[in-house]
N, C-alpha and C positions, 0 to 999 in steps of 0.2 A: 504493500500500500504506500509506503514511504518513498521506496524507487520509483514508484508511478507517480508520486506527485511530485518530485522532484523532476522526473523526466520530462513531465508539462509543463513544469515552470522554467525548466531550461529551453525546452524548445520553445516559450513564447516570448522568450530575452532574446533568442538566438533569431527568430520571426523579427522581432522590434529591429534589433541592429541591420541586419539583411534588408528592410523595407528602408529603412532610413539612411542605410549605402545606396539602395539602390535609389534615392530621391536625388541624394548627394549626385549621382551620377547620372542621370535624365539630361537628357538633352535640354536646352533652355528654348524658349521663344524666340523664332527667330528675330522678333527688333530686338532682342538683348542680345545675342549673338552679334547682332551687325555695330551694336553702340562697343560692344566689347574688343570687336574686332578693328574699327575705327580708334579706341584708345590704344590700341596695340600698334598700326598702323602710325599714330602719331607719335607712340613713346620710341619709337626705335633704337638702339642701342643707349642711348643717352641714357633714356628715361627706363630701363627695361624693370630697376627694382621699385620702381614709383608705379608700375604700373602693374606688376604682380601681386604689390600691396593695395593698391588703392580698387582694382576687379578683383581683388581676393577676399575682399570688405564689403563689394557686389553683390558675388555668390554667398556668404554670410547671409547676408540680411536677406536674398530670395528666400533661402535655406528657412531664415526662422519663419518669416510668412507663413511658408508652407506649413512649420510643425512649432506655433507659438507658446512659445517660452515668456515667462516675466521678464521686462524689458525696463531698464533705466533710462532716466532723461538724455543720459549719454558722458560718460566722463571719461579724463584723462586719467596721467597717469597718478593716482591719490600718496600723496607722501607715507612710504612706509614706517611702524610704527619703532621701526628700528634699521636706524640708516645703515644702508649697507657695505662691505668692506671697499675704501676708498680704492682698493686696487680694481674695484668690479666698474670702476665710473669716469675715473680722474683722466680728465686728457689736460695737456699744455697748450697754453694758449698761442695764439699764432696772428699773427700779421696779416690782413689778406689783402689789405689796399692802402695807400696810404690813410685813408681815414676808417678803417673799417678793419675792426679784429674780433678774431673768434677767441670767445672767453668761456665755452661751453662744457658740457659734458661729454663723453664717447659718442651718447645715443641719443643728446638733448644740444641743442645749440643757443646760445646766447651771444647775441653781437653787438659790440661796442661801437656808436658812430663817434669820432671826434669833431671835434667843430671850435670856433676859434673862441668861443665863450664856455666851453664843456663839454659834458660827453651824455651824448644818447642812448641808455641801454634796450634793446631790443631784446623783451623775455627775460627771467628773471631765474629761471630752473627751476629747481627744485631747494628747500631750503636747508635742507643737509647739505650741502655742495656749494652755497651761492658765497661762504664764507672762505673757501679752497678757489673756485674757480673764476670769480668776478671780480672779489675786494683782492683774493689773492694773484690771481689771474694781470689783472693791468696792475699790481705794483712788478711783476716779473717783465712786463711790457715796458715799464719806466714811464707807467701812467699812475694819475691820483685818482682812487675812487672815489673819494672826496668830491671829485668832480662832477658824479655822475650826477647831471640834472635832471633827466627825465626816466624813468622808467617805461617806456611802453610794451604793454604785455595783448598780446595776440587772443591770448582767450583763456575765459579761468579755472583751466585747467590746474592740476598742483604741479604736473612738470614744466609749466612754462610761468607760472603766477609765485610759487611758494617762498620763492627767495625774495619778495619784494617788500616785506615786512620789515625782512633785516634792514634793508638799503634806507626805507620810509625811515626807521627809528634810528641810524647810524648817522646817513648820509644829509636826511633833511629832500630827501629826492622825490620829486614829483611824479604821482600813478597817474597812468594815463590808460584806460578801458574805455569801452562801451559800456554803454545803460545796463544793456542786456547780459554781458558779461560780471557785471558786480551785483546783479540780481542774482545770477546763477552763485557765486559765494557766497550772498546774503542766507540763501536758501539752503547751502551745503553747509555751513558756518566753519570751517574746518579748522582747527588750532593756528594753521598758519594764515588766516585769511587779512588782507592789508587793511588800512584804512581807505573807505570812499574818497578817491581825490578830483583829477580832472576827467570830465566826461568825455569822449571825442563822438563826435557823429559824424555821420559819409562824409568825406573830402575836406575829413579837417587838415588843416595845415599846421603841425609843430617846427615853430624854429626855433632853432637856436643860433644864436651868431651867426655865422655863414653859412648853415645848414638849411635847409627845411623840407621835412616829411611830409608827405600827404598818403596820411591814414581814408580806408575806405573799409564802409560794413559790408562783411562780404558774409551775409549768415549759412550756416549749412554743419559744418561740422559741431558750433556751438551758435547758438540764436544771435550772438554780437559777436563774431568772428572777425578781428581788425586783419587788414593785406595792406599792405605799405609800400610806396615808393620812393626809391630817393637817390641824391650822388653819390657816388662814388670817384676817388680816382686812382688811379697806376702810373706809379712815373709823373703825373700831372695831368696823364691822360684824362679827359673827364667819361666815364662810363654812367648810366643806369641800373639798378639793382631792383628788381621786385622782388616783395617775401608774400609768400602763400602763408595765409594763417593758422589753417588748419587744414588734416588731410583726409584722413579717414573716416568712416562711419559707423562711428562707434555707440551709434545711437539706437541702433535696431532698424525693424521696417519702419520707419515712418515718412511716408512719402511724401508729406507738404515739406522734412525737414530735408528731404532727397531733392527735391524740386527745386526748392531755394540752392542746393548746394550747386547746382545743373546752372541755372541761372547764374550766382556770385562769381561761379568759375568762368562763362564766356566774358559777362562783364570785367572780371578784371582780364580776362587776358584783351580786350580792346583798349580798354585803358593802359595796359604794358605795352600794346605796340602804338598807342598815341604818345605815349611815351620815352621811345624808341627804348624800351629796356633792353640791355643785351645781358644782363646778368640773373640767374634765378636762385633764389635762396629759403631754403625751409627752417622749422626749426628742430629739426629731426634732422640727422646728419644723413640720414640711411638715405632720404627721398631727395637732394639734390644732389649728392655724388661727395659730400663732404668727405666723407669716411677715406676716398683715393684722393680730391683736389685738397686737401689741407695736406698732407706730403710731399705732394705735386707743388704747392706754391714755396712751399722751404726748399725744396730740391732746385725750384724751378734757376735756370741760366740767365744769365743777359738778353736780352732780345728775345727771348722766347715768351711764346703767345702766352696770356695767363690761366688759368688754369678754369678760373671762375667766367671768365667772358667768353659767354658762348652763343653771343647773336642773337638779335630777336625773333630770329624762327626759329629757334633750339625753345627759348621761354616760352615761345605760341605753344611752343608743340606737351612741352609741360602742363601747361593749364587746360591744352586741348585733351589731352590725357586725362587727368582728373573728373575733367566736366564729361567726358564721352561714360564714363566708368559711373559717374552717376544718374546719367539718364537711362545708363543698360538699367541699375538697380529700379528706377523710375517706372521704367517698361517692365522688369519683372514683378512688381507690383500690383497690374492692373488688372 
């Protein structure tokens, strides 16, 4: 009696997993095939781990539609309750333009803008880290964190928001979010969460001294999602940099927040090439190639191309990537 009900209850585990490989592995709709095949198409070698992540985060969220699961608002990465061993995180800070250096983590990136009155930080990390890789980070630069006047954080998540407390209460440094983005804190309240500072809305413009950013709400990965534009240079060179604010969809099916992300994404990529951006930058190292071009610009020679400047149809084709990858998710929702 015991073998037989065991023997049913294994073969109806064994049934469950079997039905749900084989959902896993169904053919998709063909408009999701075609949006998918289009991001693929556009990510071409450049882009190829941005886009095995970002269609990988596709089939995800088709996947749970089909067999729904409890689904959260959608969050980043939540600061762990015991920071992890510095060897698993710590990168060195690196130079990348003249005004523009990575103070980030292996998996997380933070970028320093300089400007002739201070410094712009771009993301904040995580707050275990922000005290090794940003205050510590540009004094190894032969810069003053002290300086750092602005904070602007992408989305408030805890990997890119958490260290911004430190800086607020150290440095005296100005938060710069969205509405919507320090709603989503308000509501998570998380130990590290900063004070409400400067609001930005679509096409604000931050300057500082000879600098100025223009932040844009690009919603989709989080409801107040900032993407920013701004100088750079090399050599004296003047270049263009866009940063994508967020990438994934780590929100579940929810397809008004897919739709927006479909939309943010063509929008800003019109605005990078009104812009004439030739540089693209995440804050994820994985998804702009950080991980090979931060080696590449320490290594890089005299006269050799840089590493980060890769034309504004390599950045179309990035943004085109993302947005094709969420309209497949779009389409397999319907």
């Amino acid at each position: 009696m015991t073998r037989t009900s065991v023997g049913i209850g294994t073969a109806m585990a064994l049934a469950l997993v079997l039905s749900g490989a084989a959902r896993a592995q169904a053919p998709l709709p063909p408009l999701v095939e075609q949006h998918i095949a289009a991001a693929r198409a556009a990510a071409g070698a450049e882009h190829a781990g941005l886009f095995d992540a970002v269609c990988g985060t596709t089939r995800t969220v088709i996947s749970q539609a089909a067999s729904p699961q409890p689904v959260g608002a959608g969050r980043g990465g939540g600061t762990p309750p015991v920071a992890p061993p510095r060897e698993t995180w710590h990168a060195e800070p690196v130079k990348v333009f003249d005004n523009l250096y990575f103070v980030g983590q292996t998996e997380y990136s933070a970028w320093a803008i300089t400007t002739s009155q201070g410094i712009i930080l771009l993301d904040a990390i995580y707050d275990y880290s922000v005290e090794d890789e940003v205050v510590g980070g540009l004094k190894k630069l032969g810069l003053d964190p002290a300086q750092i006047k602005y904070v602007v954080v992408s989305h408030g998540h805890g990997d890119h928001a958490a260290g911004a407390k430190l800086l607020q209460d150290r440095f005296g440094s100005r938060l710069v979010m969205s509405a919507a983005d320090y709603d989503l804190m308000d509501q998570q309240n998380p130990p590290w969460k900063p004070k409400r500072d400067i609001v930005a809305t679509d096409g604000y413009k931050l300057t500082l001294g000879d600098t100025t950013m223009t932040l844009y709400i690009t919603p989709g990965h989080t409801e107040g999602t900032i993407s920013s534009i701004f100088p750079v240079r090399d050599g004296g060179a003047p270049h263009v940099a866009a940063a994508w604010g967020g990438t994934l969809f780590n929100f579940g099916p929810n397809r008004a927040r897919l739709a927006s992300y479909a939309i943010s994404a063509e929008r800003f990529r019109r605005l990078a090439a009104d812009a004439t951006a030739d540089v693209i930058l995440s804050n994820h190292t994985i998804y702009d190639g950080s991980k090979t071009k931060l080696p590449a610009v320490q290594a890089r020679a005299a006269g050799q191309r840089h590493p980060y400047v890769v034309g504004p149809d390599v950045v179309a084709r990035y943004l085109t990537t993302v947005g094709e990858c969420a309209q497949a998710a779009v389409a397999g929702l319907r």
